[in-house]
C-alpha positions as CSV (number, residue, x, y, z in Angstrom):
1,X,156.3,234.9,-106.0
2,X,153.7,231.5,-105.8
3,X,151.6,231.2,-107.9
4,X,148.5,228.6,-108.1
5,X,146.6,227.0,-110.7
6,X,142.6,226.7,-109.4
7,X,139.9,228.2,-110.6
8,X,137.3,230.6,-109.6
9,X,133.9,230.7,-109.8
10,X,131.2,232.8,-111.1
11,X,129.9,235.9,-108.4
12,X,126.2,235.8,-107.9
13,X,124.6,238.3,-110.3
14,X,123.9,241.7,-108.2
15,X,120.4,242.2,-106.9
16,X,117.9,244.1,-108.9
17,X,117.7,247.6,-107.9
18,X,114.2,248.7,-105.9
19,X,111.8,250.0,-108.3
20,X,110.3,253.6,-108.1
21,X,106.4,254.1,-107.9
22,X,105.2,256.4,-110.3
23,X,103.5,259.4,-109.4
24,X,99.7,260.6,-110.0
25,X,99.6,261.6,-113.9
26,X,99.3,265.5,-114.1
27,X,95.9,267.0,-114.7
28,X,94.9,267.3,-118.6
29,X,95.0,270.4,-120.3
30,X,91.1,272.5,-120.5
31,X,89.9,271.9,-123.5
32,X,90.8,274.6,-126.3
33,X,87.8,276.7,-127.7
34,X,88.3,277.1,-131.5
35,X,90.0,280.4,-132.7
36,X,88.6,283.3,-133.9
37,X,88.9,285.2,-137.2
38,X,92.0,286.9,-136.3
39,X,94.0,283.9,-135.6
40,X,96.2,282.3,-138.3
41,X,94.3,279.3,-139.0
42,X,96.5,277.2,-140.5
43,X,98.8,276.7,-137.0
44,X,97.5,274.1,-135.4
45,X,97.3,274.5,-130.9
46,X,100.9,272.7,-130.4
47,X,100.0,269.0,-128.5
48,X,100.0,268.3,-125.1
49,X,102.8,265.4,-124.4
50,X,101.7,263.0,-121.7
51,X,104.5,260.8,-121.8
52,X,108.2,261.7,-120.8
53,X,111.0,260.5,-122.7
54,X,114.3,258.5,-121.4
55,X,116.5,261.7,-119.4
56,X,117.8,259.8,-117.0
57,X,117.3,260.9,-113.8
58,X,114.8,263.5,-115.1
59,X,112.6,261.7,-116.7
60,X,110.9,258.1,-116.4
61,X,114.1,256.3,-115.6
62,X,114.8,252.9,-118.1
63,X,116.6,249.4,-116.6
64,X,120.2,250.8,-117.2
65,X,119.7,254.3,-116.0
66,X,118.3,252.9,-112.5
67,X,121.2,250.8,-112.6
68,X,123.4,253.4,-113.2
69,X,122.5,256.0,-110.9
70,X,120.9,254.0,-108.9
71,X,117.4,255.0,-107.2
72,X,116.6,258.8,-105.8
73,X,116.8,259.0,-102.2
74,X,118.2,255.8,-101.8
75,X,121.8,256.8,-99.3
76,X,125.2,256.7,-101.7
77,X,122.8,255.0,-104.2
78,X,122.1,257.9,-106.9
79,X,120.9,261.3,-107.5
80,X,118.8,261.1,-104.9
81,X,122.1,260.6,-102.7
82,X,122.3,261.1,-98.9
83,X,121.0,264.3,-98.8
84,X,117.0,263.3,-100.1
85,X,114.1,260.8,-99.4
86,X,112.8,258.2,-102.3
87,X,110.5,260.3,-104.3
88,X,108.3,259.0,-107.1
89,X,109.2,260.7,-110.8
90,X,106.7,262.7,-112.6
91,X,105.5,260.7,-116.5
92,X,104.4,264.1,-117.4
93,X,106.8,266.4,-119.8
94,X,108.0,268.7,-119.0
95,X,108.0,267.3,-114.9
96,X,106.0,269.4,-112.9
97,X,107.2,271.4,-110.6
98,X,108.1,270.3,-107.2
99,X,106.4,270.9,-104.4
100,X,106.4,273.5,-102.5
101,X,106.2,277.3,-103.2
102,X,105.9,277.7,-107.2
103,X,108.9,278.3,-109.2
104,X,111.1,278.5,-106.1
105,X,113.1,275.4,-106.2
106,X,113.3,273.4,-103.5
107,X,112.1,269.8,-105.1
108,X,111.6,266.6,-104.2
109,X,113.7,264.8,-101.5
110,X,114.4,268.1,-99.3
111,X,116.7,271.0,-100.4
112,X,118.9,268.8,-102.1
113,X,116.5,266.5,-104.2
114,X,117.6,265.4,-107.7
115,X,115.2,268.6,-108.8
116,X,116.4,271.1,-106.1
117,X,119.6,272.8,-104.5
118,X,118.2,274.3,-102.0
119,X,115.7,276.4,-102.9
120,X,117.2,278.0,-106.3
121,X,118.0,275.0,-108.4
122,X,116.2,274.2,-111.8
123,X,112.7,274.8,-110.5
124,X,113.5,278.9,-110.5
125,X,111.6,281.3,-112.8
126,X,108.9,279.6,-115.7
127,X,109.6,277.2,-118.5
128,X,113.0,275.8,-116.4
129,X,113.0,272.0,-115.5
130,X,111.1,273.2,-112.4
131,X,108.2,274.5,-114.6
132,X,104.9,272.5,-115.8
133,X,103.6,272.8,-119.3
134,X,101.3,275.8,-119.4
135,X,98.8,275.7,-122.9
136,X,98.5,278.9,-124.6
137,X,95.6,281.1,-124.0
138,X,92.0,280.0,-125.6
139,X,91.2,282.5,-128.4
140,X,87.3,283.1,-129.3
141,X,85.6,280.9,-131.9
142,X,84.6,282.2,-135.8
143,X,84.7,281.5,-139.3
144,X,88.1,280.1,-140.0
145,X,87.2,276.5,-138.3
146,X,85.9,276.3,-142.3
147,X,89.4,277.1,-143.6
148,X,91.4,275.2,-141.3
149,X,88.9,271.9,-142.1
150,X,89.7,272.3,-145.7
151,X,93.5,272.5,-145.2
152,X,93.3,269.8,-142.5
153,X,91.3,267.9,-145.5
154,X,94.4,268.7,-148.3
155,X,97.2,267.6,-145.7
156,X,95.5,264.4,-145.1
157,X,95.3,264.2,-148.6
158,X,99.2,264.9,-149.4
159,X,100.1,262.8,-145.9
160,X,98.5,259.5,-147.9
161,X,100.2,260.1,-151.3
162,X,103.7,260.5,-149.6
163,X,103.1,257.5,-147.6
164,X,102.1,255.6,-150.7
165,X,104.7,256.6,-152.6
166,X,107.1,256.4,-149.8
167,X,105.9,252.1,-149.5
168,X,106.7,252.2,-153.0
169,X,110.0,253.4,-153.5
170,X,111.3,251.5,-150.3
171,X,109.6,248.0,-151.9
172,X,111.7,249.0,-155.4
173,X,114.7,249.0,-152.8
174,X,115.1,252.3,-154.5
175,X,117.7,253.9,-152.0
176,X,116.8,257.8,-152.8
177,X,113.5,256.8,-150.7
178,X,115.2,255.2,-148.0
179,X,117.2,256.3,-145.2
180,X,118.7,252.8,-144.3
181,X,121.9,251.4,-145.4
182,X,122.5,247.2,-146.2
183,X,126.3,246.2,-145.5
184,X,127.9,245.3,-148.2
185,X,129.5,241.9,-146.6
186,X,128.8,240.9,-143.4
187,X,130.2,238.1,-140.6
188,X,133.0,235.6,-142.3
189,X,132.6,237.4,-145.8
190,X,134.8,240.1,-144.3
191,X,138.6,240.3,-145.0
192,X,140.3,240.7,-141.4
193,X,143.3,242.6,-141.5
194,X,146.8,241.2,-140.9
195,X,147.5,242.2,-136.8
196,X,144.1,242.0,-135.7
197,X,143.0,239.9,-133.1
198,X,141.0,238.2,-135.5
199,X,143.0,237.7,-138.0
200,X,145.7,236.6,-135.7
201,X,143.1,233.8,-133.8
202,X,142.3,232.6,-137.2
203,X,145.2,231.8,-138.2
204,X,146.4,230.2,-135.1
205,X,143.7,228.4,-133.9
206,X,144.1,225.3,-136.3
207,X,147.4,225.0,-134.5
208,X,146.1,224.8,-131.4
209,X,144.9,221.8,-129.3
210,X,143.5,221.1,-126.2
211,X,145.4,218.1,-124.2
212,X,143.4,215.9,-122.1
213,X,145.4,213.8,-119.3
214,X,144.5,211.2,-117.2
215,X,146.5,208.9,-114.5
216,X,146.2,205.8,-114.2
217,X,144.1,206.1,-110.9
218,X,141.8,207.9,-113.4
219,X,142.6,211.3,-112.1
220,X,143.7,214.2,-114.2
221,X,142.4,217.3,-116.5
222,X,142.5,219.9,-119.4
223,X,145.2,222.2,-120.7
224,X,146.5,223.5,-124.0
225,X,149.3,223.1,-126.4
226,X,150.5,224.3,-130.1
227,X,151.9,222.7,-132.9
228,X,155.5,222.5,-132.5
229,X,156.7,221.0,-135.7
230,X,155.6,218.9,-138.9
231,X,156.3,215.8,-137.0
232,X,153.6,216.1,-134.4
233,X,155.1,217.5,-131.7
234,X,153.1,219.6,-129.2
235,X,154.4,221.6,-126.8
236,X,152.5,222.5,-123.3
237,X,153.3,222.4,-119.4
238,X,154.9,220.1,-117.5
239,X,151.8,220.0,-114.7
240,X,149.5,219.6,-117.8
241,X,150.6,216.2,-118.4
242,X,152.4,215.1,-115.1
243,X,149.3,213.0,-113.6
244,X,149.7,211.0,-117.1
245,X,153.7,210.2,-117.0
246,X,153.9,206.8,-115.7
247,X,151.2,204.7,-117.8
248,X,148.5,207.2,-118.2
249,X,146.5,208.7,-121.5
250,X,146.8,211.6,-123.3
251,X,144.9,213.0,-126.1
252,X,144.5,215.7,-128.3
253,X,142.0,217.9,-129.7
254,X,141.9,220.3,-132.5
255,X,139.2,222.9,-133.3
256,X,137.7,220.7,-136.2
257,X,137.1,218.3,-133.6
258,X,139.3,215.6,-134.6
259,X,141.0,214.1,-131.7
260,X,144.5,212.3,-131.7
261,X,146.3,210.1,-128.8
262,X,149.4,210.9,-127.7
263,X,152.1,209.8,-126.0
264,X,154.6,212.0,-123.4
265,X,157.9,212.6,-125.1
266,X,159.4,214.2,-122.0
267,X,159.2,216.7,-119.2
268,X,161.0,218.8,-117.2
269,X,159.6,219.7,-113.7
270,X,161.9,222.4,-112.8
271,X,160.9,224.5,-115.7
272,X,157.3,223.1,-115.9
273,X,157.9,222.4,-119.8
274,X,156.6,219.2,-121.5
275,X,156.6,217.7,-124.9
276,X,153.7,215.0,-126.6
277,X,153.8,213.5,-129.5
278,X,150.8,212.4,-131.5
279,X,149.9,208.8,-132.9
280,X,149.0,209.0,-136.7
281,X,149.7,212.3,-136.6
282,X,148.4,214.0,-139.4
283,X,150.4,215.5,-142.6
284,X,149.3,219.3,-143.1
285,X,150.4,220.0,-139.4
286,X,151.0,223.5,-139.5
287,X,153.5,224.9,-137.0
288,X,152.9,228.0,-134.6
289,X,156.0,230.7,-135.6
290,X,158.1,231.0,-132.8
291,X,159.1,234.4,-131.6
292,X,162.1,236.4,-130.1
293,X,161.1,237.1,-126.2
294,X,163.8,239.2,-125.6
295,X,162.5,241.2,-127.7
296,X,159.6,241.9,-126.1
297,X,158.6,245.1,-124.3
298,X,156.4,246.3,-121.6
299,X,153.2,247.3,-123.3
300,X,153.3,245.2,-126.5
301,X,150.2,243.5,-127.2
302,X,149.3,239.9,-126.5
303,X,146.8,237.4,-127.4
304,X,146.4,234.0,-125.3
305,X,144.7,230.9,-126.6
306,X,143.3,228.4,-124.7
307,X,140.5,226.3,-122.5
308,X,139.8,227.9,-119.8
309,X,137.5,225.6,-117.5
310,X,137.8,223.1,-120.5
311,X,135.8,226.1,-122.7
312,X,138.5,225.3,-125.4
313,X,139.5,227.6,-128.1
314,X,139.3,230.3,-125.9
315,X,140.9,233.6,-127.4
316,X,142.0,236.5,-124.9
317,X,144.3,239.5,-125.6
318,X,146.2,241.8,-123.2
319,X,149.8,243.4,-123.1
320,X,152.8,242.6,-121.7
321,X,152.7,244.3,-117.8
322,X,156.5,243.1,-116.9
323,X,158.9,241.0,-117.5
324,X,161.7,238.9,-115.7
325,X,159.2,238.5,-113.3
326,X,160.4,235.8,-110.6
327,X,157.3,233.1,-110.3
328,X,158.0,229.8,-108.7
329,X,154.8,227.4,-109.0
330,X,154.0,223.5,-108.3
331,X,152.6,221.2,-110.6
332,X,150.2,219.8,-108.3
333,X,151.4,216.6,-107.6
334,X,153.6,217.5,-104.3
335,X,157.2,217.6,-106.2
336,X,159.4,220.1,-106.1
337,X,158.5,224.2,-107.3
338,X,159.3,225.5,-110.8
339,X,160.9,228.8,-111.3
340,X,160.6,230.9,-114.4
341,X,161.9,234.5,-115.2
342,X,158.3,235.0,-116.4
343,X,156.4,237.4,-119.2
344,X,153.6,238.8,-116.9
345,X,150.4,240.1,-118.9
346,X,147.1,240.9,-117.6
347,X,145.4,238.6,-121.1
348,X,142.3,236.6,-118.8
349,X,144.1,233.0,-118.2
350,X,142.8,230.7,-116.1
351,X,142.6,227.0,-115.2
352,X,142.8,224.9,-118.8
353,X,145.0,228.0,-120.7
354,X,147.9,226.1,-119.1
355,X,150.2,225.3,-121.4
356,X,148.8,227.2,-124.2
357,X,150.6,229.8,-126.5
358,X,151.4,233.5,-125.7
359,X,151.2,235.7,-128.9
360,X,152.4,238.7,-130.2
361,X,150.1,241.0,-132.5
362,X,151.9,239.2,-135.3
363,X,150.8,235.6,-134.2
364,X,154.4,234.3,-133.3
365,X,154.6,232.7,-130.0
366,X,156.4,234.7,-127.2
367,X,155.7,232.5,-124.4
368,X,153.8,229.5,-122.7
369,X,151.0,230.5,-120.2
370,X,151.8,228.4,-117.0
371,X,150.5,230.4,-114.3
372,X,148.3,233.0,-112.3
373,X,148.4,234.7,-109.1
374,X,145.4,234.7,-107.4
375,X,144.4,236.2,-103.9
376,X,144.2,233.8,-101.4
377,X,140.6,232.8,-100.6
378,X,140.0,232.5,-104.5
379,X,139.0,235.7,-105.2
380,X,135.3,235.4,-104.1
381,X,135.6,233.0,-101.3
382,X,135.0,229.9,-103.2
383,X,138.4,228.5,-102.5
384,X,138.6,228.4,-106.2
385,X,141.4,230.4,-108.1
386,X,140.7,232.6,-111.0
387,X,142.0,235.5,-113.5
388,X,142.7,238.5,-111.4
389,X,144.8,240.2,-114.6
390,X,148.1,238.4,-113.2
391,X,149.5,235.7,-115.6
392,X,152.7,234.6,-116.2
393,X,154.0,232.7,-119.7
394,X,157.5,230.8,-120.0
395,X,159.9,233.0,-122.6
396,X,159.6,230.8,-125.5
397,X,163.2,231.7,-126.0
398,X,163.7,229.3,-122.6
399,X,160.9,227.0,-123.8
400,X,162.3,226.0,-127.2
401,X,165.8,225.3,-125.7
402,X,164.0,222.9,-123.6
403,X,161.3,221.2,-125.7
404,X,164.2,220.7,-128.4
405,X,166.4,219.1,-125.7
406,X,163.1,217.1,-124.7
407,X,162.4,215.8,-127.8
408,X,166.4,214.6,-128.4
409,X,167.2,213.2,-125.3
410,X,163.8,212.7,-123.4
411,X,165.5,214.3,-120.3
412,X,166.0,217.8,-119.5
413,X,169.2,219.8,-119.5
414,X,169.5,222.5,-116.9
415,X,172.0,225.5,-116.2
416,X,173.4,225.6,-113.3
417,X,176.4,227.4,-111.1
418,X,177.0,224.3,-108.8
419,X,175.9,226.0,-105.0
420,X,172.7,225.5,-102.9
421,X,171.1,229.0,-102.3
422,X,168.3,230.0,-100.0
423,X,164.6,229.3,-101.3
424,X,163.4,231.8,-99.0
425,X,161.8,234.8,-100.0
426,X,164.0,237.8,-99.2
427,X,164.8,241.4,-100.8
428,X,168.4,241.1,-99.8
429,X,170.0,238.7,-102.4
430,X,170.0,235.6,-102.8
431,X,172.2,233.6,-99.8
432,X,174.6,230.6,-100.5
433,X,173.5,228.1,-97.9
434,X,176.3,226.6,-95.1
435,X,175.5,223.2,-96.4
436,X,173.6,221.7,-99.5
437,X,170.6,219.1,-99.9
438,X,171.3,215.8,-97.8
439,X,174.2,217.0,-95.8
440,X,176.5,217.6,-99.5
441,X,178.7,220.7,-99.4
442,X,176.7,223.6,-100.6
443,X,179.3,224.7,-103.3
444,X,180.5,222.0,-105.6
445,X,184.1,221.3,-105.1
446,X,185.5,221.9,-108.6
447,X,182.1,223.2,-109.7
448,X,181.6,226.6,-112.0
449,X,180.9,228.6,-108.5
450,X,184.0,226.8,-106.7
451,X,186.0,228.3,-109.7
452,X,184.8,231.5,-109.5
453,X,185.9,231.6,-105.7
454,X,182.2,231.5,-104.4
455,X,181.6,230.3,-100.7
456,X,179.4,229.5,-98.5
457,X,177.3,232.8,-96.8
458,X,178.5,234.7,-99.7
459,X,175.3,236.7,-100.8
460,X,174.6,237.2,-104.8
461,X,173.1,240.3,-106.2
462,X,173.3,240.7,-109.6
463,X,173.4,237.9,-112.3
464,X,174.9,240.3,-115.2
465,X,172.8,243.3,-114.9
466,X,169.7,241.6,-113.6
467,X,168.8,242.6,-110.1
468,X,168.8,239.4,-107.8
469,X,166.2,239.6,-104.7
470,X,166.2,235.9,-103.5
471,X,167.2,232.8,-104.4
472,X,164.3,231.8,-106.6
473,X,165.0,234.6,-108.6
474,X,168.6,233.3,-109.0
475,X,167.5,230.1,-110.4
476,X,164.8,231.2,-112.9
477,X,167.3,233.4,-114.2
478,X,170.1,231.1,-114.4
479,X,167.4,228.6,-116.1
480,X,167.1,231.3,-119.1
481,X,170.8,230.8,-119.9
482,X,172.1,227.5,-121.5
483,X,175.2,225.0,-119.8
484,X,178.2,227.2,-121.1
485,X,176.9,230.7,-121.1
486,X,179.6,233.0,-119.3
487,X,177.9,235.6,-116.7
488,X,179.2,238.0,-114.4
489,X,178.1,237.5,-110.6
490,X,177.6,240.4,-108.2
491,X,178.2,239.2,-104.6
492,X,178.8,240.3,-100.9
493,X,180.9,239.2,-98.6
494,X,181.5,240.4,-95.0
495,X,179.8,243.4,-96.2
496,X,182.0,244.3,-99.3
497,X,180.6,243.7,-102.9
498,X,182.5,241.8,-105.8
499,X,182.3,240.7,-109.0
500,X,183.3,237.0,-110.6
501,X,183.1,235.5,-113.9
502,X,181.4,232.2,-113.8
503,X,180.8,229.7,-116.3
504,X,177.4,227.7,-116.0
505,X,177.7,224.6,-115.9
506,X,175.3,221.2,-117.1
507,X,172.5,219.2,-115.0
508,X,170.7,216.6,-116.8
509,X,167.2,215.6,-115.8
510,X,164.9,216.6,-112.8
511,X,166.7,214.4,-109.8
């Protein structure tokens, strides 16, 4: 699987959706004679609501709910759907009936209107959705208007005393008055709990820098690395820092802002790991812990730090979709691919989280995030590449080998079985080549794969119980073993499958 490393940018923001035209207000209630003497005069005439409130596609619709369900009548749009015409809602409450023979369903938009389905939907029988507010009947006028002032009159009275009182007790803070409730702490005064994303972030964030590079044609740009030791080493990719390897600059950056030049210790190209060291580097460095990746399981949760787009201190969490995951990926600079048996998790990374740690949900570091699969036109056909949930971190099981090697010898040390296979992208295994790079023989003589009796057109299929599909997925998984490691080989030959023990040999540096 390639992989690439550009960005993508922003979509346009979605159109605003049309706007409905409201419809003529409904007629106002007759006006309500007082009632006679055999009335109950202390029940007020219940109101007459002229405004609806928020149903959704019932009522007067608000920004989210037209952008939700879209606008009535408008095709595959909303309520309205394919089946009705754009009608205008009804700011009376209850809505009015639609039109067309009373109480018979049937409303707006044609038999299948958002108040309709097909003549026997919610406008059937009275008081439904279909129904308009009918006020009760008048009753005849008498005595008891003097009554019902002199109530009115005493409730007024007993409104403004419990309003008073109500100011009172809520200016006293008093909370028997008061229905609201003040948060005891708030924001940074708050405890996070140990596993928590926050918690987590917090802690590794100070250990956490953004890497800047530049070449010495002034070309280059932003990744990530984490504190490796107390000595100052930081450990990121290979194609973070590769424009600055031969006389460029490098600095670092911390979240407090203080910023630190640094010098490349080594790099490894074939398994895109590098180390830096900073000048003056400061004493109360504080190490990331370092993980176990083989431990790791599909579904375990991840956090990612980085700066995306140069947005530094960027936190994003995810899980852990696969792993072993075969990526091969350049560095930009038009040398050869790196392979990695990769941790694939769908936490956002993007251009600038390069290099930067992969956590587990108890902050130790399970891998480096190197790359992302993007779809081919850059997601939105910007050319750019982006976060499409596919990214891929370095086991830091792998990664430590190498940045410890780094740091000793400057030079890489890589694993290998001494025979040039495929680099094509096949299902079949992975196919030892008739002849190697410049016309050499393609298996070693006296090599670990001459030993084990491997030849040329010989076609490996398992590396111990890992599954091999091509020839990069040979290589990134012999580059998560060390020189020495013993492994059993699966192979065919004229169509019969064997098995070999082979013991991996040494390559120093990236020639």
């Amino acid at each position: 699987m390639s992989t690439e490393n550009e960005g993508t940018a922003v979509p346009p923001a979605p159109s605003a959706p049309p706007t409905r035209t409201d419809a003529p207000a409904a007629p106002a209630p007759q006006e309500r004679p007082a009632p006679d003497q055999g009335s109950n005069p202390t029940t007020p005439p219940p109101p007459v609501p002229t405004t609806a409130p928020d149903h959704g596609p019932y009522g007067t619709p608000t920004q989210d709910a037209t952008a939700a369900h879209g606008t009535p009548g408008t095709p595959g749009a909303g309520h309205g759907g394919p089946h009705g015409s754009p009608s205008a809602p009804d700011h009376s409450w209850p809505p009015p009936p639609p039109p067309g023979t009373p109480a018979q369903g049937g409303g707006p938009g044609g038999p299948f209107g958002p108040y309709g389905d097909g003549g026997s939907g919610h406008g059937q029988g009275g008081g439904g959705w279909g129904s308009s507010y009918q006020p009760p009947e008048p009753k005849k006028k008498g005595s008891g208007g003097r009554l019902l002032a002199a109530i009115a009159a005493a409730a007024l009275l007993a409104g403004g005393l419990g309003g008073g009182l109500g100011y009172t007790l809520a200016k006293n803070n008093d909370d028997s008055g008061s229905t609201t409730v003040s948060a005891s702490t708030s924001g940074g005064n708050v405890k996070r709990d140990p596993g928590t994303v926050a918690a987590v972030a917090s802690k590794a964030l100070p250990s956490t820098v953004t890497i800047e590079a530049e070449g010495r044609s002034g070309e280059g740009g932003t990744g990530t690395g984490f504190v490796f030791d107390t000595q100052g080493h930081i450990v990121t990719n290979n194609h973070v820092v590769a424009e600055a390897v031969d006389g460029g600059k490098v600095s670092a950056t911390f979240p407090d802002g203080k910023k630190y030049e640094a010098k490349v210790v080594g790099h490894a190209q074939g398994y895109d790991v590098a180390v830096i060291k900073l000048a003056d580097a400061p004493s109360n460095l504080k190490p990331l812990p370092l993980g176990n990746s083989d431990e790791v399981v599909v579904g375990d949760s991840t956090i990612a730090i980085g700066a995306p787009f140069g947005l530094s201190n960027t936190v994003t969490t995810g899980i852990i979709s696969a792993k072993n995951r075969p990526v091969a990926s350049s560095d930009g600079t038009g040398s050869q691919a790196s392979y990695m048996s990769a941790l694939q998790t769908d936490a956002s990374i993007n251009p600038g989280n390069s290099g930067g740690p992969l956590l587990d949900a108890q902050g130790n570091v399970i891998g480096i995030n190197s790359a992302i699969q993007s779809t081919s036109n850059g997601g939105f056909g910007t050319g750019q590449a982006g976060s499409i949930g596919l990214g891929f971190a370095i086991p830091i099981n792998q990664a430590k080998y190498v940045a410890q090697e780094l740091i000793k010898n400057g030079k890489p040390v890589y694993a290998k079985i001494g025979a040039s296979v495929s680099l094509e992208d096949t299902s079949g295994g992975a196919k030892i080549t008739d002849q190697g790079v410049g016309g050499s023989e393609a298996v070693d003589p006296g090599g670990p794969a001459d030993k084990a009796g491997l030849e040329p057109g010989d076609v490996i299929t398992k590396l111990d119980d890992r599954v091999i599909d091509s020839g990069p997925t040979l290589i990134g998984e012999i580059w998560t073993h060390k020189p020495g490691d013993e492994v059993t080989l699966t192979y065919k030959r004229d169509g019969k499958e064997h098995t070999t023990e082979l013991t991996l040999g040494a390559r120093v540096g990236d020639s």
